[in-house]
DOVEXLO-476526 format. One record per residue: x, y, z of N, C-alpha, C in turn. Coordinates in steps of 0.001 Angstrom, whole numbers, plus 500000, padded with zeros to 6 digits. Example, Ala and Ser with C-alpha at 12.3 -4.5 7.8 and 13.67 -1.06 7.14 Angstrom:
2
513190494310507800512300495500507800513200496700507800 512850497750507080513670498940507140512900500030507870 
This chain:
420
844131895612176945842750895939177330842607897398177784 843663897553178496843430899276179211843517900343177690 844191899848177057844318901041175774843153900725174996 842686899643174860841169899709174183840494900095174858 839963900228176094839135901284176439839307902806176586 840667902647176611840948904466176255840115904360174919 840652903778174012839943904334172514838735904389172784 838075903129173185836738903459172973836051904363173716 837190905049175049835993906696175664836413907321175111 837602907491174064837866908316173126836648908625171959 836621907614171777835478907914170174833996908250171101 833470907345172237832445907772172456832747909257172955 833819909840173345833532911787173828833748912373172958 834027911741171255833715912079169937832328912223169385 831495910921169752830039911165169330829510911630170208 829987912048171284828747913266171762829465914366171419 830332914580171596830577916368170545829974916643169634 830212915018168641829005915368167237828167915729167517 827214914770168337826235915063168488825363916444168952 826717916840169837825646918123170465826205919307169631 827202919272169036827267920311167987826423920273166562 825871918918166330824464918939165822823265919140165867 823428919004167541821906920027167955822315921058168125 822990921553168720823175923087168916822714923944167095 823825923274166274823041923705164753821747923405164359 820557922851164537819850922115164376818924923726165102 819232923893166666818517924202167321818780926135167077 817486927066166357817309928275166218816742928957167332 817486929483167879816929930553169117816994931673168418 815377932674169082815327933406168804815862934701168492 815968935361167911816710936543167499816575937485169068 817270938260168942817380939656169967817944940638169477 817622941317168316818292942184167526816780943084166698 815651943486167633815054944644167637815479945606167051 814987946420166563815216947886166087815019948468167553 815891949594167958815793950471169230814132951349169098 813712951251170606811643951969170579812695953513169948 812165954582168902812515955518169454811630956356169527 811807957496170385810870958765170628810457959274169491 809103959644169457808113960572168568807847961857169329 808872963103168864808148964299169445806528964245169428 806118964257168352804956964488167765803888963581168431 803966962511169141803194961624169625803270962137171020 802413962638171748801924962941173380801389961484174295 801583961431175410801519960223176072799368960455175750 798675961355175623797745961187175665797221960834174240 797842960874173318797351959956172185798346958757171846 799009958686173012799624956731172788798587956307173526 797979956969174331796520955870175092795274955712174197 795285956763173076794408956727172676794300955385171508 795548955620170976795790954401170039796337953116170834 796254952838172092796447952155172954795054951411173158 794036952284173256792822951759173329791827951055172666 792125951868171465791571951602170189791983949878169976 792722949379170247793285947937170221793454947010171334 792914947791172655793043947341173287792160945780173733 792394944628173429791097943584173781789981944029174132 789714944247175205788965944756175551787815945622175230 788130946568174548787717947941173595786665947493173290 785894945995172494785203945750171661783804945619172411 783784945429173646782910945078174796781884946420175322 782839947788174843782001949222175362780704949021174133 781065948629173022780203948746171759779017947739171899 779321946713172747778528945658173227777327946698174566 777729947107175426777753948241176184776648948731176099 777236949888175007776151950525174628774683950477173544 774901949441173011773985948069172610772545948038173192 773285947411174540772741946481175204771959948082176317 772264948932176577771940950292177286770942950355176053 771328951113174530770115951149173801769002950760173561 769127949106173499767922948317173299766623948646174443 766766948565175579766268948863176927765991950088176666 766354950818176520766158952411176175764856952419175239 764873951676174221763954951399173147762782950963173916 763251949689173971762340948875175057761295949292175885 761731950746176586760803950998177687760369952097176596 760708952489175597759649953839175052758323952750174085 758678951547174350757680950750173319756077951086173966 754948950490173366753807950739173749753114949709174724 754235948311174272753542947139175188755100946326175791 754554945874176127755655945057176973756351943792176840 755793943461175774757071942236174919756026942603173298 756596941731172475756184941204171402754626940846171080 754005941793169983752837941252169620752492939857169060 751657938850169257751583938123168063750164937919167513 750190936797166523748939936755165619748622935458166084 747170935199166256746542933858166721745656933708165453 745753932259164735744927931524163945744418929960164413 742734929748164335742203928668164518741776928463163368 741373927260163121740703926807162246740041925606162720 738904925025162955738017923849163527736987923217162291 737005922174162535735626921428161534735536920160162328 734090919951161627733607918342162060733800917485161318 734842918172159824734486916970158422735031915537158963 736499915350159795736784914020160199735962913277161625 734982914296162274733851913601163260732463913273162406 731840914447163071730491913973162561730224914128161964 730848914984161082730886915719159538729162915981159631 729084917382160179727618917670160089727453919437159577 729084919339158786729049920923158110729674921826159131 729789921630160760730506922335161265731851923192160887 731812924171160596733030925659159929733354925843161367 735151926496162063735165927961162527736496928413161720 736621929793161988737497930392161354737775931329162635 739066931631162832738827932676163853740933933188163595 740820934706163861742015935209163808741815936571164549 743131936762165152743402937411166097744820938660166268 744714939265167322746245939599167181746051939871168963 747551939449169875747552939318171045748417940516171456 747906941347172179748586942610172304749249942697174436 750481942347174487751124942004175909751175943741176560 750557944063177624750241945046178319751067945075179389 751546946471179612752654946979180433751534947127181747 752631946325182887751949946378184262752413947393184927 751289947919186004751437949078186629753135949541187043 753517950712186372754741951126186400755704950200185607 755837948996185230756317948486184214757491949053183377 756371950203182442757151950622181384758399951707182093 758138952457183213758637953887183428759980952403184403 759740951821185065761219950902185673761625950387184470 761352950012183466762347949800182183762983950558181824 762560952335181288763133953245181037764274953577182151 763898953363183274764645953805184238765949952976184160 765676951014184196766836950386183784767734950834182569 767069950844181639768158951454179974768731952525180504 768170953624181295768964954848181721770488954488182494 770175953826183358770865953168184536771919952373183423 771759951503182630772877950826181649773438952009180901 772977953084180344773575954021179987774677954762180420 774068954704181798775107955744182773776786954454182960 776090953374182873777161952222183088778028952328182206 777599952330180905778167951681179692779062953206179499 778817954731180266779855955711179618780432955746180736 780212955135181790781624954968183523781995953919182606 782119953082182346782805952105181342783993952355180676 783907953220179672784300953736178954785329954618179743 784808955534180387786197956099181023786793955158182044 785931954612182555787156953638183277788133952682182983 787836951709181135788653951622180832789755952386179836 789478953322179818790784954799179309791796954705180251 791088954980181257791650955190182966792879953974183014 792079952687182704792886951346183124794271951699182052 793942951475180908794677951574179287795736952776179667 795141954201180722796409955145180494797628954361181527 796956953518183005797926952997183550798851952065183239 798731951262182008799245950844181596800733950961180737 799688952339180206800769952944179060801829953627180329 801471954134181124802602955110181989803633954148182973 803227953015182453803743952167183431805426951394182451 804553950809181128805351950688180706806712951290179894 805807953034179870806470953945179468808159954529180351 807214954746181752808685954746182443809112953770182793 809088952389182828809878951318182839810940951440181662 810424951700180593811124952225179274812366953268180027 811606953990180599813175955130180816813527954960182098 813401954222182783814247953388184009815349952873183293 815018951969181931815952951230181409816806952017181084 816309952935179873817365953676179628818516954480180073 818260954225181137818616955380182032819608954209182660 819608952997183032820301952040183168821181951477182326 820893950843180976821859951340179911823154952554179951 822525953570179402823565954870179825824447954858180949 824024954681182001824807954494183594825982953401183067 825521952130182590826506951102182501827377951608181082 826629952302180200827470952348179009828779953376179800 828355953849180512829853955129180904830326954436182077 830269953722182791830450952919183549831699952028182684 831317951249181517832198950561180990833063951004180401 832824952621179895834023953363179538834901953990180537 834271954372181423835059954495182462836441953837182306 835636952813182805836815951374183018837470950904181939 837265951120181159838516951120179338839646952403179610 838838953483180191839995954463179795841061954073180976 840677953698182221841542953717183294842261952213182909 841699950871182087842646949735182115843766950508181096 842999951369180193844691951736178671845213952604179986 844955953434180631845920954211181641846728953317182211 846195951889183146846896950647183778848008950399182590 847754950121181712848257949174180441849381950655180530 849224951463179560850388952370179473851557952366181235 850661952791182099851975952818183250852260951731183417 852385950522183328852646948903183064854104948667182042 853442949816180653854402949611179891855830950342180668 855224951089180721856649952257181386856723951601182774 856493950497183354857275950619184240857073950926185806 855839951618185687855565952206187188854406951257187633 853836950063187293852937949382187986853058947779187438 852901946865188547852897945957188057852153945051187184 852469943726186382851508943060185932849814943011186635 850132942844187870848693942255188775847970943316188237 847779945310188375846972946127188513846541945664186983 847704945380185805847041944772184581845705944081184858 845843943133185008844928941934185706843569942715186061 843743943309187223843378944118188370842505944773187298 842619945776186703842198946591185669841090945954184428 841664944802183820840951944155182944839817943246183486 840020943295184364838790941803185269837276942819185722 838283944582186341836840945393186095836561945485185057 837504945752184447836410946092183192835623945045182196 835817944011182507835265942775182212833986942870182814 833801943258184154832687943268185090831923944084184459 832185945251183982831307946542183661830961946136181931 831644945090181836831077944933179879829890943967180576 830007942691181406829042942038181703827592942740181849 827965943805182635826788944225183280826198945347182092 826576945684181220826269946799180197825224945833178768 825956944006179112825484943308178264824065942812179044 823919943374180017822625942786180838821766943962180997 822272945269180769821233946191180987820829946495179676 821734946185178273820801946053176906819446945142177255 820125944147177438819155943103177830817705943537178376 817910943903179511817071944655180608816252945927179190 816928946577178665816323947438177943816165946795176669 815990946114176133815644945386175222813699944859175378 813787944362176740812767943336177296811996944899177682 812422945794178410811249946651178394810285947572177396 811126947941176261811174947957174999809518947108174449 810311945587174374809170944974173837807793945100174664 808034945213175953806999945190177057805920946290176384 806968947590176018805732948653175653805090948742174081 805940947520173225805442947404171833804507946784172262 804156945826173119803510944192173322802075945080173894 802328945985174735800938946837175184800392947798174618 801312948505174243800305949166172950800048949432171565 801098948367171252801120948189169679801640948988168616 802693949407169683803018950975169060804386950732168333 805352951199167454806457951112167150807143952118167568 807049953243168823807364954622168946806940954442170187 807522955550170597807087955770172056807206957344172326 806413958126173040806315959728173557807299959682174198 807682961331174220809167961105175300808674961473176965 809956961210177548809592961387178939809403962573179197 808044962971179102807547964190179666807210964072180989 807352964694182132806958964149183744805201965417183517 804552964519184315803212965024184449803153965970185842 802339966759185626802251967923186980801256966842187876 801935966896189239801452966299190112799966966837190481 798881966308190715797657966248190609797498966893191934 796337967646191947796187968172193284795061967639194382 794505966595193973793141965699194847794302964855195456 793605964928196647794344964224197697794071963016198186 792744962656197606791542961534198148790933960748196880 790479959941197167789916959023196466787932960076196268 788204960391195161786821961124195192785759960130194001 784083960325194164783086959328193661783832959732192404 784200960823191991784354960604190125785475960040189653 786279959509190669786999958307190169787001957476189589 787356957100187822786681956266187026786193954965187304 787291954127188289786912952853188546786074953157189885 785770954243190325784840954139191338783312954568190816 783429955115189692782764955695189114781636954067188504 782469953336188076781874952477187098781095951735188214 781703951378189726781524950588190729779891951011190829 780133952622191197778436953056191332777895952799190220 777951953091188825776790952415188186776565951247187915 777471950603188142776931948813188397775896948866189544 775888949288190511775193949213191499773286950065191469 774113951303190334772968951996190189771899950810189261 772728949996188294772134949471186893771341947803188115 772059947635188860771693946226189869770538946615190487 770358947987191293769436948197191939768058948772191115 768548949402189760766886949633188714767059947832188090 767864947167188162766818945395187856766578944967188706 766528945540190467765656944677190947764206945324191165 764153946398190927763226947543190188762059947085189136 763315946589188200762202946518186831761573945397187459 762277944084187925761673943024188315760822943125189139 760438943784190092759331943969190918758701944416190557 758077945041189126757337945968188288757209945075187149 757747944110186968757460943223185761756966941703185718 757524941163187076757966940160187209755827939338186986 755269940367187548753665940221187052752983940281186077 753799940955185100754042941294183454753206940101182936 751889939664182246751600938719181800750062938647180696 749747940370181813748479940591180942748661941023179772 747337940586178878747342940576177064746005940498177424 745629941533176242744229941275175550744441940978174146 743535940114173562743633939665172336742266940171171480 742517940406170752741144941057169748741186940420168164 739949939776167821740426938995166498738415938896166179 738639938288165001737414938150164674737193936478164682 735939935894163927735437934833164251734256934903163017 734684933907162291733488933063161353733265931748161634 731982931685161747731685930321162117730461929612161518 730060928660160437728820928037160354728804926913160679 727609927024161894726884926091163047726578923986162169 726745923532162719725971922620162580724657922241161659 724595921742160292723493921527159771723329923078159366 724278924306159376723520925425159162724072925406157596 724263926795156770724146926993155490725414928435155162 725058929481156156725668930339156276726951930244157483 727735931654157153728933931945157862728256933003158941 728294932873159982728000934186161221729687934605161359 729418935988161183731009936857161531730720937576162776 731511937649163564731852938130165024732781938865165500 732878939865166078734525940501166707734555940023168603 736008939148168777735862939729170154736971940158171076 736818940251172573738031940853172941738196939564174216 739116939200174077740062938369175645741019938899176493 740775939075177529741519939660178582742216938476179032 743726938286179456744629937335180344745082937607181138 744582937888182346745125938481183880745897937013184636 747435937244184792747857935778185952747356936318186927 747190935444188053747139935798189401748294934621189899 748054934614191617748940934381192434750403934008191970 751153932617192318752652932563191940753617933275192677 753498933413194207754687934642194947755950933507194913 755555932338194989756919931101194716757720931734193582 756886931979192578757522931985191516758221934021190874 757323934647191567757698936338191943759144935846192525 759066935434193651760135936260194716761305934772194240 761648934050193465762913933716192804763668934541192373 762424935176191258762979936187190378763640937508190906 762504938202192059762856939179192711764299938988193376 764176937426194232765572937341195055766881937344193942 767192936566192980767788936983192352768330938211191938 768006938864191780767680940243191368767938940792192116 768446940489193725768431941301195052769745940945195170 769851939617194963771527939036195346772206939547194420 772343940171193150773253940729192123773252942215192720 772207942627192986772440944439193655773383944090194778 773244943478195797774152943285197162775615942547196777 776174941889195296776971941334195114777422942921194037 776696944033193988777478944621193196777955945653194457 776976945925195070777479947049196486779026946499197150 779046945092197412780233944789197828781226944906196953 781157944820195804782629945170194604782667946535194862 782001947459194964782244948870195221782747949122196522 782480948294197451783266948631198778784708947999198339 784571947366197554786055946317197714786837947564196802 786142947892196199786921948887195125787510949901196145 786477950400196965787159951486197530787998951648198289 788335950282199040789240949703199737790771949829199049 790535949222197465791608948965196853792392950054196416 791144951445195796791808952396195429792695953264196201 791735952961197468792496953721198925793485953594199364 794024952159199200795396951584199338796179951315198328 795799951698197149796896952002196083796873953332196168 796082954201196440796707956071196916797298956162197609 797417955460198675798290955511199974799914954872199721 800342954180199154801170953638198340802126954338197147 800783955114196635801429955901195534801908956914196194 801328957590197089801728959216198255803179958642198684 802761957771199850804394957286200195805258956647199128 805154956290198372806600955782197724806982957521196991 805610958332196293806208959784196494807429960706196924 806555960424198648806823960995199381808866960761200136 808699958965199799810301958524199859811282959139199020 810460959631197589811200959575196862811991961104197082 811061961936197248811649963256197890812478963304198515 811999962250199829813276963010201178814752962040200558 815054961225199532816041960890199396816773961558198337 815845962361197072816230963027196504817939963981196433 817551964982197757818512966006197975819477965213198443 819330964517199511820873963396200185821482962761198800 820788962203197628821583961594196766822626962377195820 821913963308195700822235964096194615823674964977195617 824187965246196817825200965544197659826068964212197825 825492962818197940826257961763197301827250961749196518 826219962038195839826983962439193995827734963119194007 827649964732194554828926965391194455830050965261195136 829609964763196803831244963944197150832280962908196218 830781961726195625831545960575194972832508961147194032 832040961617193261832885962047191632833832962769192416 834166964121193279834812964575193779836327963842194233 836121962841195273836693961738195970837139961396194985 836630960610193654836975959681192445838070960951191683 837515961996192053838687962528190517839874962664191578 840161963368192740841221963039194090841802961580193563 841118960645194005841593959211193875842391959081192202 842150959517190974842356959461189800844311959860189662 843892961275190112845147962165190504846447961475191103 845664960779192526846802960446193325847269958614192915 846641958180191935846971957110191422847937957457189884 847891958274189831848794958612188513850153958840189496 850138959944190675851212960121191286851560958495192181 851295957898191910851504956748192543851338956381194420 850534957126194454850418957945196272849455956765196673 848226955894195610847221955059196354847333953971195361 846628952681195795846620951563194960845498951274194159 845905950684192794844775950811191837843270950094192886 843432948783193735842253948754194411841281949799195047 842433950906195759841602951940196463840771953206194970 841642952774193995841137953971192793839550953123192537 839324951477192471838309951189191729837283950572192923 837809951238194322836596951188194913835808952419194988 836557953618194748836224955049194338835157955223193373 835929954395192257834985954275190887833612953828191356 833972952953191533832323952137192252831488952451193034 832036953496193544830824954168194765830289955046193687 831447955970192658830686956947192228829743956544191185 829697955153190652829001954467189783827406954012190631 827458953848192004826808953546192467825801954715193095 826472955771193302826005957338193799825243957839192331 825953957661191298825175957947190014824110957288189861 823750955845189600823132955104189771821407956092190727 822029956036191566820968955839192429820182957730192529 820729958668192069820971959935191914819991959895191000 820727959209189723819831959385188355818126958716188282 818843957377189282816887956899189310816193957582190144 816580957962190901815762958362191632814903959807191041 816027960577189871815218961583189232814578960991188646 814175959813187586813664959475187137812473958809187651 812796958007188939811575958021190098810663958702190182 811008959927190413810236960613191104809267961020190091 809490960779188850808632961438187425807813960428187482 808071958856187532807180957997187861806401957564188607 806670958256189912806073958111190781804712958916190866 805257959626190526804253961520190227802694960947189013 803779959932187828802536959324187350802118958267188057 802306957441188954801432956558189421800555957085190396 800922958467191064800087959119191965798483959670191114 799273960161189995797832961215189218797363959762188490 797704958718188371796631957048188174796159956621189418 796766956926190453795803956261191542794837957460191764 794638958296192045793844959147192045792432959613190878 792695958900189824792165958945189030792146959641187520 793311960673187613794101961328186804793677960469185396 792579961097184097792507960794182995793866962177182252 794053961173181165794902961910180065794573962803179192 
């Protein structure tokens, strides 16, 4: 009995091997074998926004925009205040008393612009105008932060890559150095060991910063649709210090507010909008008569009262102006504290600058000392590859931080409002 159940957990840890080496074949994961983004001299970060934009979702909505600004524009240069139309009667007695009763009567109803009316319409289309081109630069504005964002994420990576690619050579040349004094004699198996396990570490991590640069890569195909990318040019730091009104997204804030406050404008200038005179003629033969009598006349349609029905409209119209004033405070709040954010992380990036970069020249210094006195056999390969590692780590942090500071410089001239 005991050996038949060996067999049989034998064969069953047979059909699941099958099995999962049948899904594993079965199952296609995606590729990760991209073509590398590469640099376009010829392409400037200010026309990757441009062709950034052009595709951007969004984009299709300014054209809507300015549409909707035109029509109103039209609108208030018109002569009346909605749509003309045509009125036709026609009356008889043939199915009453059938006593020959005719009318004929036709018209045309002409809708009359109420006092100031037309000039708060013009004023609204103006007001959507001014919206629909803060629009427009404000989303440029949005579209360039994007692009600069994913752009130096792009050369963060790269710049991470490189670090690990010499990082892992590093550590090849010093395990064949281990390996040769091993052969001859002057070190033991373990620093073997010792030697290959870093450099095992530094292939891991070189296979994770492709990775890492792989994924940022796609990040900046995925946003702007680009197969190329501008090179890292660093932008001259902007000289506004403040959040000023021509700030695009502050910019757009006020004409929402400007476009909220001419509709509650037009509406108080329209909302009475109702008078029409109508002018038409009139044939009519009377009762028992023989002939047609022709006539011209005119109808006046004045509403009166309805403030129930005014001040809905008006309040409405009041609550969208006061719901747009508060997005503009909220805006200014937001921009204020993403400037403040962008200055200090700046400003960090400076004062650590000079200390790193004196880092750096101790580390490598120390490391080539340490290199020397491990050939003379004076220190132990541990103390050589904690050397390594600082100066891997002093590089590291040296190199981003130059690269920081180029990014930082662009997130300052985007919070500020910095167009491309």
């Amino acid at each position: 009995m005991p050996a038949f159940k060996s067999k049989l957990s034998l064969c069953g840890g047979l059909i699941l091997l099958i099995l999962h080496a049948a899904s594993a074949a079965a199952t296609q994961l995606p590729g990760h074998d991209d073509e590398p983004l590469a640099a376009d001299p010829s392409l400037t970060l200010e026309r990757a926004v441009d062709l950034t934009l052009a595709a951007f979702p969004d984009f299709e909505i300014l054209a809507a925009r300015r549409a909707q600004a035109d029509a109103w524009i039209s609108r208030g240069g018109s002569l009346l205040s909605n749509r003309p139309s045509i009125m036709l009667r026609y009356q008889t007695d043939r199915w009453g008393s059938d006593n020959n009763l005719t009318e004929y009567e036709a018209g045309v109803t002409l809708p009359l612009w109420g006092w100031g009316g037309r000039s708060a319409t013009r004023t609204f289309g103006d007001a959507l105008s001014g919206e629909s081109a803060a629009a427009a630069a404000a989303m440029r504005w949005q579209v360039a932060g994007f692009v600069r964002e994913v752009l130096w994420n792009v050369a963060l990576a790269e710049n991470e890559h490189r670090l690990a690619t010499e990082a892992r050579d590093t550590a090849g040349r010093l395990l064949r150095l281990v390996e040769r004094r091993h052969e001859l004699g002057d070190v033991a198996l373990s620093d073997v060991l010792l030697a290959r396990s870093s450099y095992l570490g530094f292939q891991t991590a070189l296979i994770d910063a492709e990775a890492s640069l792989l994924d940022a890569e796609r990040a900046f195909r995925s946003v702007t649709g680009l197969d190329r990318r501008p090179e890292f040019v660093p932008e001259a730091l902007s000289e506004i210090a403040e959040i000023d009104p021509a700030h695009p997204a502050l910019a757009l804030a006020s004409a929402a507010v400007a476009s909220a406050e001419a509709n509650v404008a037009l509406v108080e200038q329209t909302v009475n909008t109702g008078t029409n005179v109508q002018i038409g003629t009139r044939h009519e033969r009377p009762a028992f008569g023989t002939d047609l009598d022709d006539s011209i006349g005119i109808m006046l349609n004045i509403p009166f009262g309805g403030s129930n029905h005014r001040n809905t409209q008006i309040g409405d119209a009041a609550r969208a102006a006061s719901a747009a004033r508060a997005d503009r405070n909220r805006q200014i709040r937001a921009l204020t504290l993403a400037l403040h954010e962008a200055a200090h992380g700046l400003n960090v990036v400076h004062e650590n600058l000079e200390m790193a970069a004196e880092r750096l020249e101790l580390a490598e210094r120390h490391e080539a000392m340490g290199e020397m006195a491990y050939e003379k056999g004076e220190i132990e390969l541990m103390d050589l590859l904690r050397m390594q590692t600082t100066t891997i780590d002093a590089r590291r942090q040296a190199t981003r931080l130059d690269i920081e500071e180029k990014r930082q410089t662009a997130f300052y001239n985007q919070a500020v409002g910095e167009l491309l």
